[in-house]
N, C-alpha and C positions, 0 to 999 in steps of 0.2 A: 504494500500500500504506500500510495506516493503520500508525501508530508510537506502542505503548504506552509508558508509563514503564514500567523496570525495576523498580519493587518493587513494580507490579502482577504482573510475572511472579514471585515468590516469595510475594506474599498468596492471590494464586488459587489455585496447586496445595494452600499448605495447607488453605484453607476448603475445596475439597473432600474433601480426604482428613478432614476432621473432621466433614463432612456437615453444615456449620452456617455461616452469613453473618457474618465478620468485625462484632465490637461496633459499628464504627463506619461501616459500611459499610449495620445494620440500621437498620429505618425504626422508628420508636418510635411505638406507640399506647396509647393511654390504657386501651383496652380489652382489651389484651393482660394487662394486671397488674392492673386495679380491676376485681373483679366487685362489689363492695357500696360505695355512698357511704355513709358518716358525716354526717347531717343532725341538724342544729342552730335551731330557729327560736326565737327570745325577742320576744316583743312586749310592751313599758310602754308603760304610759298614764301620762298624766304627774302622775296622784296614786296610782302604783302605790309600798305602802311597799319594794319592794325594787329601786327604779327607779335606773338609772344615773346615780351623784352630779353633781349639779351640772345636768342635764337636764330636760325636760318626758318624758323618756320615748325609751329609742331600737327599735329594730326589728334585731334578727338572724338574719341569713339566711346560717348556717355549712354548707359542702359542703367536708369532709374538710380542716377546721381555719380554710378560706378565708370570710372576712364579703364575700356578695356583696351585701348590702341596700345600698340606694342613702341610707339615711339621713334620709327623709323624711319630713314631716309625714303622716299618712293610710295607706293602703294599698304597702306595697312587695312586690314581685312578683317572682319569680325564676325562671327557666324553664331545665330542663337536657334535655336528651336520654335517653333512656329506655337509649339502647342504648349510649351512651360516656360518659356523665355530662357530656358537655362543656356550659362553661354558654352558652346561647345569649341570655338575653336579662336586664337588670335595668331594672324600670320602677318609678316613684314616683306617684301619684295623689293627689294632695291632697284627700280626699275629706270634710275639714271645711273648707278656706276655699275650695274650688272647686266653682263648681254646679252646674260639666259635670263633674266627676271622677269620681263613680259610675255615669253612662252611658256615659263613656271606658272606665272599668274594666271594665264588661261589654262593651261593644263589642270591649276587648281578649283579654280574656278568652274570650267567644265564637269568635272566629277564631283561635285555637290549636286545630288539630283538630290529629290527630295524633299521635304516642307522646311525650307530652311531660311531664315531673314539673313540675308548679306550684306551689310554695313562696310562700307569702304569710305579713303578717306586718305588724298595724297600728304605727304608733311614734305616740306623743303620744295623736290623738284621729284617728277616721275615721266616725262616726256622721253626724252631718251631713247630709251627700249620701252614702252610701254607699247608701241603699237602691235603687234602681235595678240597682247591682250584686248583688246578693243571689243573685237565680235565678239568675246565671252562674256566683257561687261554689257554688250547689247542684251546680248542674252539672260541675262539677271534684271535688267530694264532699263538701262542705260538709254539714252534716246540721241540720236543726231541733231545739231553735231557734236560731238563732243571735244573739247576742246584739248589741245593738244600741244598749245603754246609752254614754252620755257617758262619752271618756275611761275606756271600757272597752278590755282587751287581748283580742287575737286571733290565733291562729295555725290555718294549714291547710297542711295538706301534702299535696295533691291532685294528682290525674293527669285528662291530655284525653280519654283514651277517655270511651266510655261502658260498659264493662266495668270497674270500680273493681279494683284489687291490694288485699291485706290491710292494707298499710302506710299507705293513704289516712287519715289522721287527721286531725282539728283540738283546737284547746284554747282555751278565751275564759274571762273573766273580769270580773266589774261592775268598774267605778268603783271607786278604793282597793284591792280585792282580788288586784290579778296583780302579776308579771307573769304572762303564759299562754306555755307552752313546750311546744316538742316535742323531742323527742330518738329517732332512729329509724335505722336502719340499712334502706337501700333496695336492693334488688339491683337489679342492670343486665339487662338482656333482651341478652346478648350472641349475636348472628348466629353459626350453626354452620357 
């Protein structure tokens, strides 16, 4: 015969007479309390006049207060989950001093099928080698033209289907002129 502890025999009988799982005894999901993320993306270029003091430019990739950007030169990437918000991936592409970094980009990019929100968001400069990437950022909802100028800013706020949500946006900006921002509330496809 199994042998409870005693003040499981006094939590039990209450939690059912209350028809609900002791606080601490509940499982905690993200998707139980967030239906909507708070999305944030800022992208400088590093001759952008309202650029972060003392920088060439940085990349912000905000989900409900939190900077998941990886902080890097080029393309930064941030991937969450459509149905929990949870973030699943942050990747950095150097996609001005590396000259594989726009066909990694796509390459990465491409193989995200699936219900996935793509947050992108250039920091410094990403023109360079960024074109090869291009048609992948169409592809996540990037719209023409996109711009492609030196030490020009970028932001997209795209999804892997190919069925695009209303909130799919981008915002780009020349040389000198950004930063380019978005600012957007996303809802979550919560499972019924």
């Amino acid at each position: 015969m199994m042998k409870l502890p005693f003040f499981l025999f006094a939590i039990l009988p209450m939690a059912a007479l209350s028809r609900s799982t002791p606080k601490f005894l509940a499982r905690k999901r993200r998707a139980d309390s967030v239906s909507v993320l708070d999305v944030h993306i800022r992208s400088e270029g590093c001759e952008d006049p309202g650029k972060t003091p003392n920088t060439c430019g940085i990349a912000y990739i905000k989900v409900d207060g939190v900077d998941h950007s990886l902080h890097q030169r080029g393309h930064n990437v941030v991937v969450l989950d459509v149905r929990t918000g949870n973030l699943l991936a942050s990747k950095a592409f150097d996609t001005h001093g590396d000259g594989s970094a726009g066909t990694n980009l796509a390459y990465y990019l491409d193989n995200l099928v699936g219900e996935y929100i793509v947050l992108v968001a250039i920091q410094d400069e990403g023109s360079r080698y960024g074109g090869p990437a291009l048609d992948a950022l169409r592809r996540k909802g990037a719209k023409d033209p996109i711009l492609t100028d030196y030490r020009g800013s970028y932001a997209l706020a795209g999804y892997a289907q190919p069925n695009k949500p209303s909130w799919v946006s981008q915002a780009q900006k020349n040389r000198g002129q950004g930063p380019s921002e978005i600012t957007l509330k996303i809802p979550l496809q919560i499972p019924r």
